[in-house]
C-alpha positions as CSV (number, residue, x, y, z in Angstrom):
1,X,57.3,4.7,27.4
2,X,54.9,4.6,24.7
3,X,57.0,2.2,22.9
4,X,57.6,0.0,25.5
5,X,53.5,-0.8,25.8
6,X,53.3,-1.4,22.1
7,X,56.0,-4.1,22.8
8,X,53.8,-5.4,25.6
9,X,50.9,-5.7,23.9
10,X,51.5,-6.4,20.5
11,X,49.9,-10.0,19.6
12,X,51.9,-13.1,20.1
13,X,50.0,-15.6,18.6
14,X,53.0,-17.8,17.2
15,X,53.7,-21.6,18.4
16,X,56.6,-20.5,20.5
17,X,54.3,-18.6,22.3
18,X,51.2,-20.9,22.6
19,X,54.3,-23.5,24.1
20,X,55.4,-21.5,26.5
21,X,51.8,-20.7,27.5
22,X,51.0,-24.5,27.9
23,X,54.4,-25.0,29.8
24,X,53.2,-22.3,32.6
25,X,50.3,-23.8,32.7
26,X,51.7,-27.5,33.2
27,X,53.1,-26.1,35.5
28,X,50.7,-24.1,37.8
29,X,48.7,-27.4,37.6
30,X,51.6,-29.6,39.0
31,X,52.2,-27.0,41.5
32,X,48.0,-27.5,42.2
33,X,48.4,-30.9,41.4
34,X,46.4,-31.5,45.4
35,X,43.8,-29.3,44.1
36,X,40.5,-31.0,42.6
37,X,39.5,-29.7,39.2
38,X,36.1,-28.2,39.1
39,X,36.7,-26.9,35.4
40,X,38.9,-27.9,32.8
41,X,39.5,-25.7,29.9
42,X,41.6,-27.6,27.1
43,X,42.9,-25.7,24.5
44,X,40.0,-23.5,23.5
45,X,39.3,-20.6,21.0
46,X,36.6,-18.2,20.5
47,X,35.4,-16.4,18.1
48,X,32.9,-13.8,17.7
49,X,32.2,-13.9,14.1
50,X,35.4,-13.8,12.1
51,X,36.9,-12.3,15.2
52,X,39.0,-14.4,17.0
53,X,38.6,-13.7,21.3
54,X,40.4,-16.7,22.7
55,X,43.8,-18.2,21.7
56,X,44.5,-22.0,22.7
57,X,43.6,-21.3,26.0
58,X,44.0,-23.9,28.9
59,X,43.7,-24.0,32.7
60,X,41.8,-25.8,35.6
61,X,40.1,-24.2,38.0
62,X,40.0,-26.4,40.8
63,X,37.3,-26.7,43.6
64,X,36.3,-25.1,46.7
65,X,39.0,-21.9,45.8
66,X,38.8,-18.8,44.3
67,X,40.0,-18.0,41.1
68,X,40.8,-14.5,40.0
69,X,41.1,-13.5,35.6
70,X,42.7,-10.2,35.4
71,X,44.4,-8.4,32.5
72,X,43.8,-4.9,30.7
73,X,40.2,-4.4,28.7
74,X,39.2,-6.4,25.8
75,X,42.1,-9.5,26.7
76,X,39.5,-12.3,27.0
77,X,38.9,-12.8,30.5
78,X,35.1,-11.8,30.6
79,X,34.8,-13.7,27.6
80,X,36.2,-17.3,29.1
81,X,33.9,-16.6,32.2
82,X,30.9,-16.1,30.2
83,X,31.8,-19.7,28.7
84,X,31.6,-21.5,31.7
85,X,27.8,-21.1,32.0
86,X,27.8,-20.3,27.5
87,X,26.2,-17.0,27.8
88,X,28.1,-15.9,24.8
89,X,25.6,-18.7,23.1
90,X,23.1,-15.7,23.7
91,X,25.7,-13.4,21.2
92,X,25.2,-14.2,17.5
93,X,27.5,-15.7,15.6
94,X,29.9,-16.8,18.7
95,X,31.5,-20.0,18.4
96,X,33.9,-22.1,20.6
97,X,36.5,-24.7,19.3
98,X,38.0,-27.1,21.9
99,X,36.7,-28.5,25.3
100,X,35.3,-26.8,28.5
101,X,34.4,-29.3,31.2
102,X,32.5,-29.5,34.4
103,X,33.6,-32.2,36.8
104,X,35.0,-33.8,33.5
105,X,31.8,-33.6,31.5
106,X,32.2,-30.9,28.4
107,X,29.7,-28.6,29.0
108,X,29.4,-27.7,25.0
109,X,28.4,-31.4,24.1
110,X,25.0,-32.0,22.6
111,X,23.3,-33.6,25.5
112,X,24.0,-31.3,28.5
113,X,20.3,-29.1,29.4
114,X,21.8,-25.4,29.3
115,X,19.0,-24.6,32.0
116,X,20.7,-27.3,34.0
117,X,23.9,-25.9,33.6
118,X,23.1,-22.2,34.2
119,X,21.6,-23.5,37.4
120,X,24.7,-25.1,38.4
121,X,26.9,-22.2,37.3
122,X,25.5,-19.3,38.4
123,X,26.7,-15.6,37.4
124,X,26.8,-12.2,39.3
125,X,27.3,-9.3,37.1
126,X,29.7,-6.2,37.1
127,X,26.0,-3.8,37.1
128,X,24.0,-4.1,39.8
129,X,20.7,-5.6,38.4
130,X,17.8,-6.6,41.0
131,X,14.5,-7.5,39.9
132,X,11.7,-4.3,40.8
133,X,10.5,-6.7,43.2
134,X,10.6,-7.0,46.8
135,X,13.6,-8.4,48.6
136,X,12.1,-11.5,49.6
137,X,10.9,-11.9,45.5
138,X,13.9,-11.6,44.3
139,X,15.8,-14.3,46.3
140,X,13.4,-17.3,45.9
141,X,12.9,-16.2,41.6
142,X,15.0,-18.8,41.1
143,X,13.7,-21.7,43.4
144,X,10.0,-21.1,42.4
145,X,10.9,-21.4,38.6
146,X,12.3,-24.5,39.6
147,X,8.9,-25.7,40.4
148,X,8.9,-25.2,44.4
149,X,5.6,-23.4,46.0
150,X,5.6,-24.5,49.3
151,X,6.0,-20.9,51.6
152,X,8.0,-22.9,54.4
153,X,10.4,-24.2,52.3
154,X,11.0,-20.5,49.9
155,X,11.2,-19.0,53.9
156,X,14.0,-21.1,54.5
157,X,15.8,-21.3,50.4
158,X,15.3,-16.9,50.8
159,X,17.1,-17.1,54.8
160,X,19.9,-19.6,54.2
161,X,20.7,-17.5,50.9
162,X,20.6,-14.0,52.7
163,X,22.3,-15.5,54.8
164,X,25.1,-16.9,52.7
165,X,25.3,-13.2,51.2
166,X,25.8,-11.6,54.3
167,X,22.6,-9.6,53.7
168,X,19.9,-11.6,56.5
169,X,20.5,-9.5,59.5
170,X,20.4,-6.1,57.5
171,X,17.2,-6.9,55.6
172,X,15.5,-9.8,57.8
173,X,12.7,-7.4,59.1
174,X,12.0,-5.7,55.4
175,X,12.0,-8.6,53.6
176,X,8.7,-7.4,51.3
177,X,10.2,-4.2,50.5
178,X,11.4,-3.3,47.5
179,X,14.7,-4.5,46.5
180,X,15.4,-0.7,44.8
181,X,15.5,0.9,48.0
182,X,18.6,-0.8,48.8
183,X,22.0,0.5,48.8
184,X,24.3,-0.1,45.9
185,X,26.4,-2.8,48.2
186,X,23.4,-4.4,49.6
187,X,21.9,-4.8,46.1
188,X,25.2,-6.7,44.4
189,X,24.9,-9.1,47.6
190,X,21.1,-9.6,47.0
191,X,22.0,-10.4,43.6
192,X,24.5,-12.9,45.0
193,X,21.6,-14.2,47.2
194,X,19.3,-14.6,44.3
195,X,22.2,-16.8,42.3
196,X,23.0,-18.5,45.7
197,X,19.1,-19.5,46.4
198,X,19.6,-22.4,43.5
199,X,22.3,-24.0,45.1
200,X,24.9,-24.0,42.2
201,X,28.3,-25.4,42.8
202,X,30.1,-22.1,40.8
203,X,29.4,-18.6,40.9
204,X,31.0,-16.7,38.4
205,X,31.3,-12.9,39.1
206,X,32.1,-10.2,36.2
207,X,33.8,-7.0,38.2
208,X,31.1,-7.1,41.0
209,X,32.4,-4.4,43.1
210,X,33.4,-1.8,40.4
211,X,30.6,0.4,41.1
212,X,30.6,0.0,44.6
213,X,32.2,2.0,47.7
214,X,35.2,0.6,49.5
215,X,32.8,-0.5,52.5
216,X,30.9,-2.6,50.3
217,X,33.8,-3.8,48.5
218,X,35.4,-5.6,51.8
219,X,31.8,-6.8,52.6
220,X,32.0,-8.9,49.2
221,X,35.7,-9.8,49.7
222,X,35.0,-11.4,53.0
223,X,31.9,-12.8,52.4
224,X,33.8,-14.8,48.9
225,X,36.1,-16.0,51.4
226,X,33.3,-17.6,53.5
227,X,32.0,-18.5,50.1
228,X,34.5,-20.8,48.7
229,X,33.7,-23.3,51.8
230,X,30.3,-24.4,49.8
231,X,31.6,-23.8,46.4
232,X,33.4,-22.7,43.3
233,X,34.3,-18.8,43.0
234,X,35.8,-17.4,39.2
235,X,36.1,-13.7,39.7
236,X,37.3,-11.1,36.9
237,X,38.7,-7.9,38.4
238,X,40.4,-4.9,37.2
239,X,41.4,-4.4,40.6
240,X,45.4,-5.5,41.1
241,X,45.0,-4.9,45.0
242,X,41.7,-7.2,44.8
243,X,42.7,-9.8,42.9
244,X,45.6,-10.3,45.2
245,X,43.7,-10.0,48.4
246,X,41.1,-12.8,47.6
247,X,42.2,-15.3,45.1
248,X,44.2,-18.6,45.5
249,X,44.8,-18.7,41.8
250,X,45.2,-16.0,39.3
251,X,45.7,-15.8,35.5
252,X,46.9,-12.9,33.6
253,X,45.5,-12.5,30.0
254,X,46.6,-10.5,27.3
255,X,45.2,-10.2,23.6
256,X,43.2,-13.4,24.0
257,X,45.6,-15.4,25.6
258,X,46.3,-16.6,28.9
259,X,49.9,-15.3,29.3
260,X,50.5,-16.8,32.9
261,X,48.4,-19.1,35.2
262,X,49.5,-19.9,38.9
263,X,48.9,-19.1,42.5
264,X,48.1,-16.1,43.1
265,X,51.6,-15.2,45.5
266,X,53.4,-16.3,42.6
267,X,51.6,-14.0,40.2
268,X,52.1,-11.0,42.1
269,X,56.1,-11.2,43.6
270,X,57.6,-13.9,40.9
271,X,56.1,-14.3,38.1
272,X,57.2,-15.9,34.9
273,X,56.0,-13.8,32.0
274,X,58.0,-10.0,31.9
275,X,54.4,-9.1,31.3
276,X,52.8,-10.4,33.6
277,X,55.3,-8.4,36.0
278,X,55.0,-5.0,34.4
279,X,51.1,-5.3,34.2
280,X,50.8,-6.2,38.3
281,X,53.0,-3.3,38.6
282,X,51.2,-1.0,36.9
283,X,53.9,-0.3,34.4
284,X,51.0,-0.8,31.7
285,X,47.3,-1.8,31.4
């Protein structure tokens, strides 16, 4: 068996391969070809250092739908989320060769405000991180850096983004309690309130239900579903059963490179990478 993995996951960073890549990803996109782009990745690297992260990958994630990355640790697919809003700007030496857009505009040109963009790409995290503030702090953070002070309008920014989390009628009447008293579940959708109360048009989230119990898993599920109705959703997941419950697209990575890109139905009963299959079916990963 042992043998059989090392197969798998040996690199493949030849032409042939890169083609073949491009071709499934031609077409996923005609097969998409209704859907309208929110992000376009085209032909992108990254490196951290000398260390290459990213081979020639290239995809569109279109709007309004919710995209799932999965693949084994260490393949990529944290590392092309955290592009999409360039976090990895924050990691020294990190560098990206090709283009990344949003809405056709390449979000690594010279001229585009990284607040801006940050604002309009928001990011939920795999660890639960509130701010030691109250509940009703934590959501309108965002809004009042922005400049707003007026209390009626933060009431209604902090209601319509509990709301939107799914979190309003549990915490409506404790709103200046601390956020730390919360369960674990109720804090990752806070967190999702707090990126949701400066209206951004793509919310990135990195594993956000690994720590949490199966309760507050479905919570999160259903309320991305809800979710994609107002905007963008790029989720990475570990979680096979997840990913296939919630996604409309999915793309498997593997040793920096997007191996297979398509709807998500496809992914999981017929896909076109040998792979791809014996990683959905747990034969490695």
């Amino acid at each position: 068996m042992s043998s059989r993995i090392d197969t798998l996951t040996q690199p493949h960073h030849t032409a042939a391969r890169r083609a073949q890549t491009a071709e499934t990803t031609m077409a996923s996109s005609e097969r998409s070809q209704d859907r309208i782009p929110k992000i376009t990745v085209e032909d992108t690297d990254f490196f951290y250092g000398e260390k290459q992260a990213l081979f020639k990958v290239a995809l569109t994630v279109p709007a309004n739908q919710v995209t799932a990355f999965i693949g084994p640790s260490g393949c990529g697919k944290s590392t092309l989320l955290r592009c999409f809003n360039r976090l990895n700007d924050l990691v020294e030496g990190a560098r990206v060769v090709g283009r990344i857009c949003l809405d056709g505009k390449d979000i690594y040109d010279p001229s585009v405000d990284v607040t801006d963009l940050r604002t309009r790409v928001g990011m939920v995290f795999q660890k639960v991180n509130p701010f030691p503030k109250s509940i009703y702090q934590n959501v309108v953070y965002g809004p009042q850096l922005q400049g707003i002070r007026r209390r009626s309008v933060l009431d209604g920014i902090a209601e319509k983004s509990l709301q939107g989390a799914g979190l309003w009628e549990e915490v409506k009447d404790r709103l200046h309690h601390s956020a730390l008293g919360l369960s674990g579940g109720q804090q990752q959708r806070l967190c999702i309130a707090r990126a949701l109360a400066v209206n951004p048009e793509v919310l990135l989230m990195d594993e956000p239900c690994s720590a949490l119990d199966p309760l507050s898993t479905a919570k999160i599920e259903e309320l991305l579903h809800s979710l994609k109705d107002q905007l963008t959703v790029v989720i990475v997941t570990h979680n096979m059963q997840q990913a296939a419950r919630i996604s409309d697209l999915t793309g498997f990575f593997l040793m920096g490179e997007l191996l297979e890109y398509a709807d998500t139905k496809t992914i999981f009963t017929n896909p076109s990478d040998s792979r791809t299959e014996d990683y959905v079916t747990g034969r490695f990963g």
